[in-house]
C-alpha positions in Angstrom: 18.4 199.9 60.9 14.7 201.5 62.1 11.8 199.9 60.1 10.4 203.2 59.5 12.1 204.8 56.6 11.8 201.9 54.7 8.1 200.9 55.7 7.7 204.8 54.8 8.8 204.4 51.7 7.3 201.2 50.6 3.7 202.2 51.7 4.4 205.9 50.3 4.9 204.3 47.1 1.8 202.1 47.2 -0.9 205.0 48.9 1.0 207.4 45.8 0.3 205.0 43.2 -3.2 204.5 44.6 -4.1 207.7 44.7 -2.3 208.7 41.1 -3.6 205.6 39.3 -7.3 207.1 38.7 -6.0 210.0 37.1 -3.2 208.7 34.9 -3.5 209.0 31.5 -6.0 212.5 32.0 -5.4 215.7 31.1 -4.4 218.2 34.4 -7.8 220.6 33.1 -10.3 217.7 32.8 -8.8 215.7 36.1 -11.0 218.0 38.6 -14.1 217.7 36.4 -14.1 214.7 35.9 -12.4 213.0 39.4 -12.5 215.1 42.0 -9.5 216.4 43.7 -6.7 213.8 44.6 -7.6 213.8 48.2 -8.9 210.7 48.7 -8.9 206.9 47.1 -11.1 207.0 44.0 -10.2 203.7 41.7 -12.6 201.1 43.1 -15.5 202.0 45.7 -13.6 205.2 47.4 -11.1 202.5 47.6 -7.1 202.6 46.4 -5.3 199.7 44.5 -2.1 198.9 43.6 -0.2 198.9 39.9 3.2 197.8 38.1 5.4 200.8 40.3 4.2 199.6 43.7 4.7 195.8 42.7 8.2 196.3 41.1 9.5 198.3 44.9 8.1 195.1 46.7 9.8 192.8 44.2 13.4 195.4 44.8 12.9 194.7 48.1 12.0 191.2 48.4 15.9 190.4 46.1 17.1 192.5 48.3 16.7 190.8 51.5 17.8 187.5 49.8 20.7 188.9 48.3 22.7 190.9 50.6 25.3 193.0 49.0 25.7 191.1 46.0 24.9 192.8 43.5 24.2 190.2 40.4 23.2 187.9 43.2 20.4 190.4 43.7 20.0 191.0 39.4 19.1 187.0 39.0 16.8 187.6 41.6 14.9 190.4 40.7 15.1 188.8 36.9 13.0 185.6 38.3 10.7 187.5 40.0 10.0 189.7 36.9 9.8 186.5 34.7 7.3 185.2 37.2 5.2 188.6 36.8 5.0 189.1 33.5 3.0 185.3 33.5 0.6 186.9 36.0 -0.5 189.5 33.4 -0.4 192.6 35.4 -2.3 195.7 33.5 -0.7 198.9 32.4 2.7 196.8 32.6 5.6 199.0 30.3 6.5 198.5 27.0 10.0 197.6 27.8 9.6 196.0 30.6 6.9 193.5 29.0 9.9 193.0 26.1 12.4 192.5 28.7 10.4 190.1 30.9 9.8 188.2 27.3 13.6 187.9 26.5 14.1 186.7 30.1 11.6 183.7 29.6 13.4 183.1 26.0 16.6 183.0 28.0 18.7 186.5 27.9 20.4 187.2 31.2 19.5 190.1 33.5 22.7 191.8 31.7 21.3 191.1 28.2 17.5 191.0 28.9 17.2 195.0 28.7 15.6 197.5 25.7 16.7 200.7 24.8 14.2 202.6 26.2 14.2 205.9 28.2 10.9 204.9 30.0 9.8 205.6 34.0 10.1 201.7 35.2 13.8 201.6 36.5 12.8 205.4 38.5 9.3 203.9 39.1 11.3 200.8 41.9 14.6 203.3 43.0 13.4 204.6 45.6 13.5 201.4 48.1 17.3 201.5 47.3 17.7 204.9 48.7 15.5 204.4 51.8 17.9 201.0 52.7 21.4 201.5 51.0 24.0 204.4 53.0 26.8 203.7 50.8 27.1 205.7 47.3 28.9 203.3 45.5 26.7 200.4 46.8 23.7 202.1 45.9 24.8 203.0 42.6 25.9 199.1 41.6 21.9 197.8 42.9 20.6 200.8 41.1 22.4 199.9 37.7 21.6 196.7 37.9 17.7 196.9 38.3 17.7 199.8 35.8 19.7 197.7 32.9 17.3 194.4 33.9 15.1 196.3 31.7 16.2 199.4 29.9 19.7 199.8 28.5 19.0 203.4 27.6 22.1 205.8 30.0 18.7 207.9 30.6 16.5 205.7 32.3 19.5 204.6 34.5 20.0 208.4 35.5 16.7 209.3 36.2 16.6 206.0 38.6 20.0 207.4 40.3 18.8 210.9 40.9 15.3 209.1 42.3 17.5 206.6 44.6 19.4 209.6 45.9 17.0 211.9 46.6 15.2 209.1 48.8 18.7 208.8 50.6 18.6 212.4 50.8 15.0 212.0 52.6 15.9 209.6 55.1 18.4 211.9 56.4 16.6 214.6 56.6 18.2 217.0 54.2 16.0 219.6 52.9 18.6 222.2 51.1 19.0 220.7 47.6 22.7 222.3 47.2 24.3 218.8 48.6 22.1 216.9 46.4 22.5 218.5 43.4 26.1 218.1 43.7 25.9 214.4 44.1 23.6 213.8 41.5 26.4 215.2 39.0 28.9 213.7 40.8 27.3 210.4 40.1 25.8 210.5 36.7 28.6 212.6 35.0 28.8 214.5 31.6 26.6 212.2 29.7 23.4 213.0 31.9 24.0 216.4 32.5 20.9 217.6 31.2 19.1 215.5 33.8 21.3 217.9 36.1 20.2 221.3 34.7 16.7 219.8 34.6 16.9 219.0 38.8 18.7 222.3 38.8 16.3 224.0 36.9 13.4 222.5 39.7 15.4 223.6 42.3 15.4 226.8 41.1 11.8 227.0 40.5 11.1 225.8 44.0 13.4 228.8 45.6 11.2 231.2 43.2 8.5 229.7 45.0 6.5 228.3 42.0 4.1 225.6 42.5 4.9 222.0 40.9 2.3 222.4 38.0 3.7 226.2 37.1 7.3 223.7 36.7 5.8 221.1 34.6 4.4 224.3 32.5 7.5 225.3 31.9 8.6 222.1 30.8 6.0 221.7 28.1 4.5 219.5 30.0 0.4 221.7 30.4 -1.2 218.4 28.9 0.5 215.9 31.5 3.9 214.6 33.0 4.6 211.7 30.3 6.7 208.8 30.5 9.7 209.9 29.4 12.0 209.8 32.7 13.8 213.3 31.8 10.1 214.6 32.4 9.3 212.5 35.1 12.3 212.6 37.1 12.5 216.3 37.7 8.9 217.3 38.1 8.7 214.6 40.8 12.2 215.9 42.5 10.2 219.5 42.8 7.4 218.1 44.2 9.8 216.5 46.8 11.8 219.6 46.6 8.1 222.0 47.6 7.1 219.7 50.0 10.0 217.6 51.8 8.5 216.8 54.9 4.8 217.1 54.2 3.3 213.7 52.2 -0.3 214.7 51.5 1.0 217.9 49.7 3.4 216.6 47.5 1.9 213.7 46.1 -1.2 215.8 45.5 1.0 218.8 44.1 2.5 216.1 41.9 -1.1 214.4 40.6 -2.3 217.5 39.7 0.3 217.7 36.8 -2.0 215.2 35.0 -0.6 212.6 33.2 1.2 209.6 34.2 0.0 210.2 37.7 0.3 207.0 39.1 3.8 206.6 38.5 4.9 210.4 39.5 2.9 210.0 42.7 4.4 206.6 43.4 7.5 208.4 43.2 7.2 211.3 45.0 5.2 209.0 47.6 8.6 206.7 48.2 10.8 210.1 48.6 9.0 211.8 50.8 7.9 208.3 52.9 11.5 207.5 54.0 12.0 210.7 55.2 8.3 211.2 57.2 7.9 207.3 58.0 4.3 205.5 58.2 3.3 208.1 60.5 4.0 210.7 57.9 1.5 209.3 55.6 -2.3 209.8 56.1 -3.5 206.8 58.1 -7.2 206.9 55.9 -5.0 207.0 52.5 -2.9 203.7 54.3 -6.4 201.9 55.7 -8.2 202.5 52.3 -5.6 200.5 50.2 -7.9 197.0 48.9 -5.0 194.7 48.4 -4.7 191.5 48.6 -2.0 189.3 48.6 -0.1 192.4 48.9 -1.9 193.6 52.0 -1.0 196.7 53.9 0.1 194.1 56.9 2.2 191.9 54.1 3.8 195.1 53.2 4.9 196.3 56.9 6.1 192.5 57.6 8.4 192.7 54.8 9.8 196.3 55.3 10.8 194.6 59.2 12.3 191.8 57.4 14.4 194.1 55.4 15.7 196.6 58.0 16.2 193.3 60.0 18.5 191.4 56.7 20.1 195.0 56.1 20.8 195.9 60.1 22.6 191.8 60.3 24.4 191.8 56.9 23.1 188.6 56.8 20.5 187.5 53.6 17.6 185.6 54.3 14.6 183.9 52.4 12.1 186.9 51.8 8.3 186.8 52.7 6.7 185.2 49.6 2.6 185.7 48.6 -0.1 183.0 47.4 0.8 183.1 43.7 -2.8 181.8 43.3 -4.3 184.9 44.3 -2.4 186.7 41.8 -3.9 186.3 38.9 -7.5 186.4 40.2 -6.3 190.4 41.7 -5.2 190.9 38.6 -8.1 190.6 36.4 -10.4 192.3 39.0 -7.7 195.2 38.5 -8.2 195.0 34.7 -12.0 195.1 35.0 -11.3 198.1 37.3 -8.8 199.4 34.9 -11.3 198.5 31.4 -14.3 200.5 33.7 -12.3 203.5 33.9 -11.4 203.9 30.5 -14.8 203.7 29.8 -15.9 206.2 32.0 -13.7 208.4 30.3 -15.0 208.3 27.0 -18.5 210.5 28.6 -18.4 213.6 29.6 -17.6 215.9 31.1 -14.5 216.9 29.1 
């Protein structure tokens, strides 16, 4: 299998999140007043940094590689790796997902470790399964089986299918929505069929030639995308939908909803990645990333190892970082995180 959609995807997610993680949180009206336009790395000295959504794709990809195609093989796996977060007190980190990384390190199993919760984090680390996984079936076990790790809610677990397919609908280069409308109902049935008409209703607004914001508008949503996946999911598949082969432009189109920014970016970012590859993706967005141990290089050397594991069938011990260095990055990233908070509280408004 080529490195590139993957690599595409994993550094689409990260330079998305980046970009998106500034403005999360801020109204779409105030954003340009008080930011700037989403055209360039503004969290830390014109420079981009990483959060919870980009971390959870490398973790995906990491159990991955060491699991192969088994499928609770790869749930233990993922379920260490999320226990071993959560001690590394990563900011902004879910709701859920901190609950479920608490009942993990109290002893509940990957099957029983997951809250009722309808929140972004099992769409937030879908898309790596679409850019690696041809099989439907296949890709709907893995994507199940992170989604329940931490919410048991059947809504979360759509809005991580429709993200998973429409990154498998990337890769190969399909831009007419018809075929992909018809597998996302195929695959989530009855119960999620307002997810569908949602999707359907974006795919709709894209022929109409509406912009992204004008959609999330319509969706009540003039404030901000929120975290709800039923409002995430489908403002982020029109983004894709608007802009299918053109990175800069949907991930900006998609920012510019306001709200949970980071996330929707990261999103859209790992769509539209698998499909362009690395060399889709604005080199300056890549180069400014400021990561560390999750460098840009430690990011490509792991996408090779996966297309490598995937293309021989064969798992293999995944690329590990300095767990010393973690928790260091991390409270940098919270004094980051604290300084823009309090940035917001002056004007202008």
């Amino acid at each position: 299998m080529s490195t590139e959609p993957i690599a595409g995807c994993i550094l689409g997610t990260a330079v998305g999140d980046a970009l998106g993680l500034p403005y999360e949180g801020v109204a779409r009206d105030r954003a340009p007043r008080l930011l700037g336009p989403p055209t360039r790395h503004r969290f830390l000295f014109g420079r981009g940094m990483i959060s919870d959504d980009t971390e959870h794709t490398l973790m995906v990809a990491q159990s991955l590689i060491e699991a192969g195609d088994d499928v609770d093989d790869f749930a233990r796996r993922l379920a260490w790796r999320l226990r071993w977060w959560i001690l590394a007190l990563p900011a902004g980190v879910g709701k859920a997902t901190a609950r479920s990384g608490i009942k993990l390190w109290l002893g509940a199993s990957p099957t029983t470790a997951g809250v009722f919760s309808a929140g972004n984090g099992p769409a937030m680390r879908a898309a790596i399964l679409g850019a690696v996984i041809d099989e439907r079936d296949r890709l709907l076990r893995f994507v199940k089986a992170s989604s329940r790790l931490t919410h048991t809610d059947p809504k979360a677990e759509a809005g991580a299918i429709a993200v998973a397919l429409a990154t498998q609908a990337s890769r190969a280069g399909m831009q007419a929505p018809n075929r992909f409308l018809q597998s996302l109902a195929e695959c989530v049935g009855e119960e999620a069929s307002e997810l569908v008409t949602l999707v359907r209703r974006a795919s709709e607004s894209v022929s109409a030639g509406e912009s992204t914001r004008s959609f999330a508008a319509s969706l009540g949503l003039e404030k901000g995308v929120t975290g709800y996946t039923y409002h995430t999911v489908p403002v982020a598949i029109h983004a894709w939908l608007s802009h299918p082969t053109d990175y800069a432009a949907a991930v900006t189109a998609v920012i510019e909803c306001g709200g949970d920014a980071d996330t929707t970016a990261a999103i859209v970012g790992g769509i539209v990645g698998a499909g362009v590859g690395r060399q889709g993706i604005p080199w300056e967005w890549i180069d400014g990333l400021c990561e560390w141990p999750r460098s840009v290089r430690w990011m490509n050397r792991l996408a090779q190892q996966l297309a490598k594991a995937h293309s021989a069938s064969a798992p293999t011990k995944a690329i590990s970082i300095n767990p010393l260095a973690v928790l260091p990055r991390n409270l940098l990233f919270l004094a980051v995180v604290l300084f823009h908070g309090f940035r917001r509280l002056a004007p202008p408004y």
